[in-house]
C-alpha positions as CSV (number, residue, x, y, z in Angstrom):
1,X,0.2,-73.7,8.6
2,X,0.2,-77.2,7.5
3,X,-2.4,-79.8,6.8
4,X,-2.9,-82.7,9.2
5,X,-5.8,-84.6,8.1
6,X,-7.5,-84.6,5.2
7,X,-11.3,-85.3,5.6
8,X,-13.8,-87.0,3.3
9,X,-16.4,-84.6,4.2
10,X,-17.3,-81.4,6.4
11,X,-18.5,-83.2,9.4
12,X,-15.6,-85.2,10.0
13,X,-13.1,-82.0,9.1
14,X,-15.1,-80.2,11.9
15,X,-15.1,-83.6,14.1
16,X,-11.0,-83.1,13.9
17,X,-11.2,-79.0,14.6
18,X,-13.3,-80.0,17.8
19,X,-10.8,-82.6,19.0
20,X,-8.4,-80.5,18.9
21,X,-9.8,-77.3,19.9
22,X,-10.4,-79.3,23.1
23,X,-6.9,-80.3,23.4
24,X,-6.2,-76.4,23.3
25,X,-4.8,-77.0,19.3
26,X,-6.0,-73.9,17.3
27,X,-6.8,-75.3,14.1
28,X,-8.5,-73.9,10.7
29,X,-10.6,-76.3,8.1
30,X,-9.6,-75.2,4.0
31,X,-11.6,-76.1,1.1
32,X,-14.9,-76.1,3.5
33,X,-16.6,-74.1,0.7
34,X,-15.2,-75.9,-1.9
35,X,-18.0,-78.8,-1.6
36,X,-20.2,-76.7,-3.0
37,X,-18.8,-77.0,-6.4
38,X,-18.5,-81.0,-6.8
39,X,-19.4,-82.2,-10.1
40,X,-17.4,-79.4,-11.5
41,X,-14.6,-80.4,-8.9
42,X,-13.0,-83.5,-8.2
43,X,-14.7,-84.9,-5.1
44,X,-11.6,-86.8,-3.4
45,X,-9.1,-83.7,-1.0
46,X,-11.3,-80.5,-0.8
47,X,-11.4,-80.5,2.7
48,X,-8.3,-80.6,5.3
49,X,-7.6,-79.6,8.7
50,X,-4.7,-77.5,9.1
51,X,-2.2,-75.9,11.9
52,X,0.5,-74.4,13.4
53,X,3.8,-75.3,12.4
54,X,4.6,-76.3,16.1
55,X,1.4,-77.9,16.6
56,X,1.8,-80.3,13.8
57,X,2.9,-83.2,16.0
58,X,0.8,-83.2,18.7
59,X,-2.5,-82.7,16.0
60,X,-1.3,-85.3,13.5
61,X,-1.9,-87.9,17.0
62,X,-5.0,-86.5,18.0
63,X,-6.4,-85.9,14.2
64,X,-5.0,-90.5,13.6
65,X,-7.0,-91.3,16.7
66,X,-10.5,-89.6,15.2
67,X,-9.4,-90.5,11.6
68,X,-8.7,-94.5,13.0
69,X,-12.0,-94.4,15.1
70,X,-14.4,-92.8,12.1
71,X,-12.7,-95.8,10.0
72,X,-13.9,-98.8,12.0
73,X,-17.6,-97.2,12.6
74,X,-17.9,-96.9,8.3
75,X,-16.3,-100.4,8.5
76,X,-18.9,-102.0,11.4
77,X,-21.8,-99.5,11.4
78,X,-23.7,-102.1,12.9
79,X,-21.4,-102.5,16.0
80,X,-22.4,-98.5,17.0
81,X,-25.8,-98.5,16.1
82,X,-26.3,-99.0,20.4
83,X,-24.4,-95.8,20.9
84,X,-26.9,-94.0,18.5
85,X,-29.5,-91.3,19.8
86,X,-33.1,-92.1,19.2
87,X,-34.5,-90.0,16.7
Protein backbone atom coordinates (compact mmCIF):
# COMPACT_ATOMS: atom_id res chain seq x y z
CA UNK A 1 0.00 0.00 0.00
CA UNK A 2 1.14 3.44 -0.51
CA UNK A 3 0.00 6.82 0.69
CA UNK A 4 -1.68 9.22 -1.73
CA UNK A 5 -2.81 12.14 0.10
CA UNK A 6 -2.05 13.24 3.25
CA UNK A 7 -4.95 15.04 4.93
CA UNK A 8 -5.03 17.90 7.51
CA UNK A 9 -7.78 16.34 9.33
CA UNK A 10 -10.26 13.26 9.52
CA UNK A 11 -13.03 14.74 7.52
CA UNK A 12 -11.11 15.50 4.61
CA UNK A 13 -8.97 11.96 4.85
CA UNK A 14 -12.57 10.36 4.77
CA UNK A 15 -13.70 13.13 1.97
CA UNK A 16 -10.68 11.33 -0.23
CA UNK A 17 -11.75 7.51 0.92
CA UNK A 18 -15.31 8.50 -0.44
CA UNK A 19 -14.06 9.81 -3.76
CA UNK A 20 -12.55 7.15 -4.39
CA UNK A 21 -14.60 4.48 -3.08
CA UNK A 22 -16.96 5.81 -5.71
CA UNK A 23 -14.53 5.58 -8.46
CA UNK A 24 -14.42 1.79 -7.35
CA UNK A 25 -10.55 2.60 -5.62
CA UNK A 26 -10.41 0.54 -2.34
CA UNK A 27 -8.69 2.73 -0.11
CA UNK A 28 -7.70 2.59 3.81
CA UNK A 29 -7.15 6.02 6.06
CA UNK A 30 -3.81 5.43 8.72
CA UNK A 31 -3.17 7.47 11.70
CA UNK A 32 -7.17 8.13 11.98
CA UNK A 33 -6.62 7.37 15.71
CA UNK A 34 -3.67 9.11 16.08
CA UNK A 35 -5.62 12.57 16.52
CA UNK A 36 -6.44 11.60 19.64
CA UNK A 37 -3.04 12.05 21.03
CA UNK A 38 -2.17 15.75 19.70
CA UNK A 39 -0.40 17.79 22.17
CA UNK A 40 1.73 14.87 22.86
CA UNK A 41 2.12 14.37 18.99
CA UNK A 42 3.03 16.55 16.41
CA UNK A 43 -0.10 17.83 14.73
CA UNK A 44 1.13 18.23 10.99
CA UNK A 45 0.94 14.10 8.90
CA UNK A 46 -1.07 11.79 11.27
CA UNK A 47 -3.59 11.20 8.82
CA UNK A 48 -3.17 9.80 5.07
CA UNK A 49 -5.06 7.98 2.67
CA UNK A 50 -3.46 4.98 1.34
CA UNK A 51 -3.79 2.24 -1.60
CA UNK A 52 -3.08 -0.33 -3.80
CA UNK A 53 0.10 -0.41 -5.46
CA UNK A 54 -1.67 -0.46 -8.86
CA UNK A 55 -4.19 1.99 -7.82
CA UNK A 56 -1.70 4.64 -7.00
CA UNK A 57 -2.14 6.54 -10.27
CA UNK A 58 -5.42 6.69 -10.91
CA UNK A 59 -6.07 7.80 -6.77
CA UNK A 60 -3.17 10.31 -6.70
CA UNK A 61 -5.68 12.21 -9.74
CA UNK A 62 -8.79 11.76 -7.95
CA UNK A 63 -7.24 12.38 -4.24
CA UNK A 64 -5.36 16.27 -6.32
CA UNK A 65 -8.75 17.09 -7.58
CA UNK A 66 -10.52 16.94 -3.80
CA UNK A 67 -7.13 18.17 -2.22
CA UNK A 68 -7.14 21.30 -5.15
CA UNK A 69 -10.93 21.93 -4.50
CA UNK A 70 -10.82 21.78 -0.38
CA UNK A 71 -7.86 24.37 -1.02
CA UNK A 72 -9.66 27.15 -2.76
CA UNK A 73 -12.98 26.79 -0.37
CA UNK A 74 -10.26 27.44 2.92
CA UNK A 75 -8.89 30.08 0.60
CA UNK A 76 -12.51 31.86 -0.41
CA UNK A 77 -14.91 30.51 2.20
CA UNK A 78 -17.00 33.26 1.37
CA UNK A 79 -17.42 32.29 -2.29
CA UNK A 80 -19.26 28.75 -1.01
CA UNK A 81 -21.10 29.96 1.73
CA UNK A 82 -24.41 29.83 -1.16
CA UNK A 83 -23.73 26.09 -1.51
CA UNK A 84 -24.06 25.73 2.36
CA UNK A 85 -27.16 23.80 4.03
CA UNK A 86 -29.18 25.89 6.36
CA UNK A 87 -28.69 24.84 9.70
Amino acid sequence: MRIVYRAENIIDAHLVKGALAAEGILAFVAGEYLTGAIGELPVNNLVAVMVADPDVERASAVAAAIDADLRERRQNPGEFDSHALPA
